[in-house]
N, C-alpha and C positions, 0 to 999 in steps of 0.2 A: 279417486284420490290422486294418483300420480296426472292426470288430464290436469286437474285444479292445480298442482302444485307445479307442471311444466308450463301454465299460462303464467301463473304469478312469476314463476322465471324468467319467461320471455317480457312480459310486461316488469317488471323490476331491471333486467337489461337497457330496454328500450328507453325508462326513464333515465338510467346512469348515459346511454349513450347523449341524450339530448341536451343534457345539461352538461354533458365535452362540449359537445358541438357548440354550446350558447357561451360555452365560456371562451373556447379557441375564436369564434366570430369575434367577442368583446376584444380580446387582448390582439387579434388585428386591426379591429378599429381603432384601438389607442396605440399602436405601431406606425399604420396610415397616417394617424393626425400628426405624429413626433415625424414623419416622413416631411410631409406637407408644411411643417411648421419648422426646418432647417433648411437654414439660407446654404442651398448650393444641392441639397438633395435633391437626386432626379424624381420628378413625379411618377415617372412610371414604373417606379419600386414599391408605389404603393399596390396594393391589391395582386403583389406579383405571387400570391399562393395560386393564380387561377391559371399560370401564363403555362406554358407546354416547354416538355424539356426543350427544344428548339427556341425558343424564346428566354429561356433562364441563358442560355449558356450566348446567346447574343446581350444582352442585358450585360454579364460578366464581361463581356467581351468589351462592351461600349464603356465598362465602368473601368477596366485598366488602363485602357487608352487615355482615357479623364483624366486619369490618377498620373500615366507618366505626363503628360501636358502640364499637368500643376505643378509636380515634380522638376519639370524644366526650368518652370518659369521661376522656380525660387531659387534653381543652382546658376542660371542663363542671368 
């Protein structure tokens, strides 16, 4: 009895984690496409859950840069 009831656990688990995982996938594809589809957004924001902390914190880095550039150009 406890065998039967630790698989249906594991298997009851297994289903709740999949259908995160399918939903977190959905809701970055529709983040990518709102990425993809703003005039000035960098493309390489999209799909950045894959990128390694060394590339998130250059990414930040190239986006403030961006940021005071634009900044200039509307006080300049």
């Amino acid at each position: 009895m406890t065998l039967v009831l630790s698989v249906l656990a594991i298997t009851l688990t297994q289903m709740v984690l999949n259908q995160q995982r399918l939903s977190e996938r959905a809701l970055h594809m529709k983040i990518d496409e709102l990425v993809f589809a703003m005039k000035g957004a960098r493309d390489e924001i999209a799909g950045i859950e894959g990128k390694t902390e060394e590339e998130l914190e250059a990414l930040r880095r190239t986006g403030d840069i961006a940021e005071n550039v634009l900044e200039a150009r509307h006080h300049g």
